[in-house]
PyMOL commands that place a pseudoatom at each C-alpha (Angstrom):
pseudoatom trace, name=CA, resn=UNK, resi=1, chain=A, elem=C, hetatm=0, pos=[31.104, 16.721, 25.574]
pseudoatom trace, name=CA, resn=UNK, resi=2, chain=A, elem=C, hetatm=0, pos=[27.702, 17.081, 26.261]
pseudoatom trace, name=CA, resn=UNK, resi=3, chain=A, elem=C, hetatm=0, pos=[27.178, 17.047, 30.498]
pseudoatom trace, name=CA, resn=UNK, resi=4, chain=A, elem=C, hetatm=0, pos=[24.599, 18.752, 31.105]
pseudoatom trace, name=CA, resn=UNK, resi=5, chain=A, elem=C, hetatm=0, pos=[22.142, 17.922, 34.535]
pseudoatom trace, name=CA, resn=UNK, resi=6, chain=A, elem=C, hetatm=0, pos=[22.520, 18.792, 38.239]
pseudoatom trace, name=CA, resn=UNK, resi=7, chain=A, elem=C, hetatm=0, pos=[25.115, 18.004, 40.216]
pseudoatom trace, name=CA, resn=UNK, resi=8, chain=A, elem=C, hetatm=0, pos=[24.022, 14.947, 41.742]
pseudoatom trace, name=CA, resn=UNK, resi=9, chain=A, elem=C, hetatm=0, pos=[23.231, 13.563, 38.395]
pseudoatom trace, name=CA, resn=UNK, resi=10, chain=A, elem=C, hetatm=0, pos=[26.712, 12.672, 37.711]
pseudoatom trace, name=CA, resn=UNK, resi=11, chain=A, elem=C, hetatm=0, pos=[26.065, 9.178, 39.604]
pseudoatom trace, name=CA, resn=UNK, resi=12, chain=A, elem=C, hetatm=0, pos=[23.330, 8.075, 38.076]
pseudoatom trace, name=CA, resn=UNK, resi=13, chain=A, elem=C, hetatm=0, pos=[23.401, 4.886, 35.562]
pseudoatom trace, name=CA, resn=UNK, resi=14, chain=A, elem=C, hetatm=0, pos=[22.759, 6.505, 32.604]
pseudoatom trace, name=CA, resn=UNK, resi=15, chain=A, elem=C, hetatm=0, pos=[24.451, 9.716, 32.775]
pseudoatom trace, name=CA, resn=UNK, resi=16, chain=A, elem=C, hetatm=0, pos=[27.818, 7.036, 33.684]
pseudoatom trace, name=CA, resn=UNK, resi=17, chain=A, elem=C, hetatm=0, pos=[26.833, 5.138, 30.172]
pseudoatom trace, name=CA, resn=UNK, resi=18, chain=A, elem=C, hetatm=0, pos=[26.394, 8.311, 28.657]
pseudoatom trace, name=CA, resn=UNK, resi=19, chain=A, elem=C, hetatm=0, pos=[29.968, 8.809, 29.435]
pseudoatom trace, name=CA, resn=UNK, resi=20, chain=A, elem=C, hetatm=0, pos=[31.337, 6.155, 28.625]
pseudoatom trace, name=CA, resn=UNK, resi=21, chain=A, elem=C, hetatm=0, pos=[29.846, 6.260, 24.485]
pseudoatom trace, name=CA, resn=UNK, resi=22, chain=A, elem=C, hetatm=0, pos=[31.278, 9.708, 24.810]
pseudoatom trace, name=CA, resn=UNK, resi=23, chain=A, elem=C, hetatm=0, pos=[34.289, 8.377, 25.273]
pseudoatom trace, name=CA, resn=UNK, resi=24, chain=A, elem=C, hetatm=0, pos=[34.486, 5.318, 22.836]
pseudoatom trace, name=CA, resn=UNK, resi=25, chain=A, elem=C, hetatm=0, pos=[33.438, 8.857, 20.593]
pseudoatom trace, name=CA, resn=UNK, resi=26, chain=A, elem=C, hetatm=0, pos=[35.995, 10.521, 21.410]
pseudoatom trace, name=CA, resn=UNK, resi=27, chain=A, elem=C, hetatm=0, pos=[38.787, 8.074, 21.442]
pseudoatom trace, name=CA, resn=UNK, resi=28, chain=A, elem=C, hetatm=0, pos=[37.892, 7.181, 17.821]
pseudoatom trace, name=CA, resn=UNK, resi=29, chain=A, elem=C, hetatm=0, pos=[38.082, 10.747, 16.611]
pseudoatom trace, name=CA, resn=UNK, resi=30, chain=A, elem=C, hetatm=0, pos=[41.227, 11.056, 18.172]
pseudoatom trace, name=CA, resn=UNK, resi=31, chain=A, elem=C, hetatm=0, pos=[42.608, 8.122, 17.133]
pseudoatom trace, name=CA, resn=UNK, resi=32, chain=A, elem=C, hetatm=0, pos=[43.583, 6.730, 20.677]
pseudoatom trace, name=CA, resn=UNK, resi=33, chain=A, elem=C, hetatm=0, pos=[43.735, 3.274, 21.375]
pseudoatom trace, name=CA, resn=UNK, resi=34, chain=A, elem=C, hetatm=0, pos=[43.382, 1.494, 24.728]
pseudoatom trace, name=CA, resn=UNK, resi=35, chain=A, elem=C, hetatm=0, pos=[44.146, -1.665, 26.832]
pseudoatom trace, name=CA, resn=UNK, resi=36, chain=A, elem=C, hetatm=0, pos=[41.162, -0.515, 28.722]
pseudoatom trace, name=CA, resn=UNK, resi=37, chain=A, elem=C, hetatm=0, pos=[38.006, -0.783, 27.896]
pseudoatom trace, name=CA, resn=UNK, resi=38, chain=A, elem=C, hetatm=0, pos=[35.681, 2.739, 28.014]
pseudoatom trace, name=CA, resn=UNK, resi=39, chain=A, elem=C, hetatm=0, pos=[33.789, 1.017, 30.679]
pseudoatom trace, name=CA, resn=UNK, resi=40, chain=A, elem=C, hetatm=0, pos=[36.570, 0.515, 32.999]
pseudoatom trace, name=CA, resn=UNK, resi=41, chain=A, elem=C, hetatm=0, pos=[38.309, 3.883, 32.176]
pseudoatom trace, name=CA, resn=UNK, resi=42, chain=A, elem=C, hetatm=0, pos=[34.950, 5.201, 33.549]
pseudoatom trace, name=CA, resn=UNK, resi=43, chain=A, elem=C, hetatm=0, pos=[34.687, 3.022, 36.440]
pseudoatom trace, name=CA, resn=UNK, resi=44, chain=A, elem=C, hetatm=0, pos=[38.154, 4.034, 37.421]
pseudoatom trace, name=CA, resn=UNK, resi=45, chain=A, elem=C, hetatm=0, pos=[37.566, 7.650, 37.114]
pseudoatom trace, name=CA, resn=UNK, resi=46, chain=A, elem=C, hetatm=0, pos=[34.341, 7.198, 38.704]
pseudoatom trace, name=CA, resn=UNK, resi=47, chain=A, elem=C, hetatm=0, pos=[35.994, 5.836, 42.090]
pseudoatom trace, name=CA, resn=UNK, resi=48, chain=A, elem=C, hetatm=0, pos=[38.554, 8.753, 42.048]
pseudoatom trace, name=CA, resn=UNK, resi=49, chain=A, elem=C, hetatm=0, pos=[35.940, 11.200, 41.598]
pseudoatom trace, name=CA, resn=UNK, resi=50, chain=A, elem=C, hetatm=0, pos=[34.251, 13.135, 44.811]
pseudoatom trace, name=CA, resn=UNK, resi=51, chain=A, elem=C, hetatm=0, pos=[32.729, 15.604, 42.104]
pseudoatom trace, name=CA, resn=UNK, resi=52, chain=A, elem=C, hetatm=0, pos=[30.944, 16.064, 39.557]
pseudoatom trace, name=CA, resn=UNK, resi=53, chain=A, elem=C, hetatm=0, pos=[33.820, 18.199, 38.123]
pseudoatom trace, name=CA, resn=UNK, resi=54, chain=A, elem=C, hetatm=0, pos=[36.051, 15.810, 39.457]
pseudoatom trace, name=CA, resn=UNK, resi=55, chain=A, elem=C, hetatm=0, pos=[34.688, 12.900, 37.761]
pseudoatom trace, name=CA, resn=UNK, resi=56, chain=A, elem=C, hetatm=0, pos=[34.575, 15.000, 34.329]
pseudoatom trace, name=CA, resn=UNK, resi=57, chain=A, elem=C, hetatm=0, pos=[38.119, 16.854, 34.271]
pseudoatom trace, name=CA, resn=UNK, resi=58, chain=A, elem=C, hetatm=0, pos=[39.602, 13.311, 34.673]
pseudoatom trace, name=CA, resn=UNK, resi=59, chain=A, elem=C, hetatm=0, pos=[38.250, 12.298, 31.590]
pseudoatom trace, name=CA, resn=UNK, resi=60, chain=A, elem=C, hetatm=0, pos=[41.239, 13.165, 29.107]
pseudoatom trace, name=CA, resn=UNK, resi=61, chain=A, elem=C, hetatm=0, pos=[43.795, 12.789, 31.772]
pseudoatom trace, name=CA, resn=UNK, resi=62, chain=A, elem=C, hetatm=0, pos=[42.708, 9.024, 31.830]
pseudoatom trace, name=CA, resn=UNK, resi=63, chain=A, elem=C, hetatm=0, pos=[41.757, 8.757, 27.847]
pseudoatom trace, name=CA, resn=UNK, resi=64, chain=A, elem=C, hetatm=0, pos=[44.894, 10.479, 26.641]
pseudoatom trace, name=CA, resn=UNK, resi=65, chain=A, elem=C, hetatm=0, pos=[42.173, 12.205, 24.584]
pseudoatom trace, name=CA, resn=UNK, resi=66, chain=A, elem=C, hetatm=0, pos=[42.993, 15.981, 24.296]
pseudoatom trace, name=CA, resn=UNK, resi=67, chain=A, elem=C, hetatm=0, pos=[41.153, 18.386, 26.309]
pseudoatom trace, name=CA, resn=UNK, resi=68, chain=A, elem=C, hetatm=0, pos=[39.931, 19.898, 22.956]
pseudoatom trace, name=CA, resn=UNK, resi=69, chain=A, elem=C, hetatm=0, pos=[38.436, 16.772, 21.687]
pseudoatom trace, name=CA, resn=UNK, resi=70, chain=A, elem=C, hetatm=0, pos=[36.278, 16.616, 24.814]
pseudoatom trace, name=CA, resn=UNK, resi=71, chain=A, elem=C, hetatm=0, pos=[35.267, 19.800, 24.361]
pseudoatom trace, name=CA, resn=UNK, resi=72, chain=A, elem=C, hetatm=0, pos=[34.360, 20.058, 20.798]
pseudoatom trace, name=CA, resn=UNK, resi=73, chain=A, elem=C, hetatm=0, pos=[33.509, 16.255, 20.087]
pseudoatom trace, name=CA, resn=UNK, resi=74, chain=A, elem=C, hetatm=0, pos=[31.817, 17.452, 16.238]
pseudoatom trace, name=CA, resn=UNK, resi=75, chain=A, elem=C, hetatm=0, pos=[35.387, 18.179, 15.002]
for i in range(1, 75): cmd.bond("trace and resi %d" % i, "trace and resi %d" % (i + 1))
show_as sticks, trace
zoom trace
């Protein structure tokens, strides 16, 4: 998963939609389907989050996308 930026950048609009393709990406690769949309599996995880590592370790817990997925998203 590519999050690069500072710390703060983490709320801003775009790195949030950035997110949330990464994790239509990701959920496709893995083969995970969802009731959820990604947008509201981000905007969940987004009002849980008081970090910026926070808001991006939640990711698979929430997905059900493997931790290995996230990290390597070209396999």
């Amino acid at each position: 998963m590519d999050v690069t930026g500072p710390e703060t950048d983490w709320r801003s609009t775009n790195f949030r939609q950035k997110l949330v393709s990464q994790i239509d990406d990701a959920m496709r690769k893995a083969g995970v389907a969802h009731n959820k949309s990604s947008k509201d599996m981000e905007s969940h995880v987004f009002m849980k989050a008081k970090t910026r590592v926070k808001y991006l370790y939640l990711f698979p817990e929430v997905t059900g996308v493997s931790k290995e997925v996230w990290n390597n998203p070209q396999k």
